[in-house]
C-alpha positions in Angstrom: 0.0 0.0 0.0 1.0 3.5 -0.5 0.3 7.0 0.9 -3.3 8.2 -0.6 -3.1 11.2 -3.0 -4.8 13.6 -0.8 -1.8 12.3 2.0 0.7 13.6 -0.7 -0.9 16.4 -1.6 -1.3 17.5 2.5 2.6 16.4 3.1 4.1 18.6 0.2 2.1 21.5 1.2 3.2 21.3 4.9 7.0 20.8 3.4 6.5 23.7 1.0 5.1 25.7 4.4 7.6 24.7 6.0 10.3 26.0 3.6 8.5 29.3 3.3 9.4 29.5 7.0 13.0 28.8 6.6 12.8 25.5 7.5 15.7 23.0 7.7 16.2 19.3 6.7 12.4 18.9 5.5 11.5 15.4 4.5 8.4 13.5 3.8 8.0 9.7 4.2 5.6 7.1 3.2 4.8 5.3 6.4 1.4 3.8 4.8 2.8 0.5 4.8 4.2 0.3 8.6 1.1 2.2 10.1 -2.0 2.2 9.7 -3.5 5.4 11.3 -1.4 7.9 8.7 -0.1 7.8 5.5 2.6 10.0 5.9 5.3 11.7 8.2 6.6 15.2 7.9 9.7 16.6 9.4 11.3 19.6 9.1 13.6 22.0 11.9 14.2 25.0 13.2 17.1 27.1 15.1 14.4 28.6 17.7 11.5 28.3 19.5 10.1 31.1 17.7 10.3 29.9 14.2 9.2 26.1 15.5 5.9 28.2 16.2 5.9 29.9 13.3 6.5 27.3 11.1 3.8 25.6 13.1 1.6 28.6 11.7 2.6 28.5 8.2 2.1 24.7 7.9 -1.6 24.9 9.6 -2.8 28.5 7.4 -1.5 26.5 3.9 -3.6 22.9 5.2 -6.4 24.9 6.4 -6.4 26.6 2.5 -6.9 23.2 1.3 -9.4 22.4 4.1 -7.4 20.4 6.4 -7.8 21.0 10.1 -5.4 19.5 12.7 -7.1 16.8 14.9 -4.6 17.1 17.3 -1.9 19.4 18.1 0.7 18.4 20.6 3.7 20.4 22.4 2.9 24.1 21.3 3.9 25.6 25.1 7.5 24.7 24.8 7.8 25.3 21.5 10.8 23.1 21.1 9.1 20.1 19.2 4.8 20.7 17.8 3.0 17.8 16.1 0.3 18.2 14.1 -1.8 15.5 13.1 -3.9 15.7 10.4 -5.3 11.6 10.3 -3.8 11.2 6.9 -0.3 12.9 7.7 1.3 14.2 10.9 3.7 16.9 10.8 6.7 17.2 13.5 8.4 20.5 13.8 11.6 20.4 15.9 13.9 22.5 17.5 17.6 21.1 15.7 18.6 19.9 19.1 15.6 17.8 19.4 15.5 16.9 16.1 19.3 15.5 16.3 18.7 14.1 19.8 15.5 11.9 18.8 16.3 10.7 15.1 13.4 10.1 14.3 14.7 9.3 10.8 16.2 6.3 12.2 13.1 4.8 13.1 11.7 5.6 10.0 14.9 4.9 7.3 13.2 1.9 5.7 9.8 3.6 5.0 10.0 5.3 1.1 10.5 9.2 0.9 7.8 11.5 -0.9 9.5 13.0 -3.4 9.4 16.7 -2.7 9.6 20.0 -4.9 12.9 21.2 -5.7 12.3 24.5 -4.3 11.6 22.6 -0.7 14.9 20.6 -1.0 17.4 23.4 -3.5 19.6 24.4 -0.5 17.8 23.5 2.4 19.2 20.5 3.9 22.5 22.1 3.1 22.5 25.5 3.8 25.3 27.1 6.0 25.1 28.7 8.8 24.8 32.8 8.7 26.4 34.8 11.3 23.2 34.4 13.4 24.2 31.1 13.3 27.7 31.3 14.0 29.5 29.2 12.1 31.1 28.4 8.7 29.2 25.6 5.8 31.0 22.9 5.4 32.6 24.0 2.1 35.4 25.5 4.1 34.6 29.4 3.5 34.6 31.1 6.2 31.5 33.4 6.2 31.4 33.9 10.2 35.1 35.6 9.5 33.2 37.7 7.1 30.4 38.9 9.2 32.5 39.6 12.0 34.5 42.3 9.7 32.5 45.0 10.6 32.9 44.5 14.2 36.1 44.6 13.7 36.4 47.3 12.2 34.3 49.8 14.7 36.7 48.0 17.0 39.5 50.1 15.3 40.9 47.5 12.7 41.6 48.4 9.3 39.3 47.2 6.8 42.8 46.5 4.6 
């Protein structure tokens, strides 16, 4: 058995949500075949609790537009990892910490992806860190050099 067409539809909507939020490592997986109260699973990360919550948001306004409602919603007051659960899919919105601490794509690695749009994958999953985030991607540049120049310079260094 596989996920249902309106379970497919639901999941790449919540990833493309998702990604409008600036979401990290979003991923969709057909779980039809190892459960059989959803269709599919949803994850996607964030750097803060405020953008798990507002992720959260964007992912329930886009279902809602295509008249899906949450059945239950799990984990809002912390902020640090939501579900959503919409019967046919349930969403999981992490904090990164949580989301490396619990795996959940461990338990899951068997089950087939969903095969998401390009513009909720293109960089995502790979994307380095700003300066907000602190460090440098793991190409080697080193961008956190780069956002501390100006610092650096009201510091009294030479821009040279």
């Amino acid at each position: 058995m596989t996920a249902t067409d309106r379970a497919r539809e639901l999941a790449i909507a919540a990833a493309q949500a998702a990604s409008d939020k600036v979401a990290d490592d979003i991923v969709a997986y057909d779980v039809s075949d190892v459960f059989v109260i959803t269709d599919a699973f949803v994850l996607a990360s964030a750097n803060s609790d405020r953008q798990v919550r507002a992720i959260v948001d964007g992912i329930e306004e886009r279902l809602l537009e295509l008249g899906a409602k949450p059945a239950r919603r799990e984990g809002e007051q912390e902020g640090r990892w939501v579900l959503l659960d919409y019967i046919d899919i349930v969403v999981h919105v992490q904090h990164a910490e949580e989301r490396t601490y619990y795996s959940l794509e461990r338990l899951w690695k068997d089950c087939p992806l969903i095969e998401l749009p390009e513009s909720v994958t293109n960089g995502r999953n790979e994307r380095p860190a700003t300066a907000a985030g602190g460090a440098a991607d793991e190409a080697g540049t080193d961008e956190a050099d780069e956002a501390d120049e100006p610092e650096a310079l009201a510091a009294g260094g030479s821009e040279e």
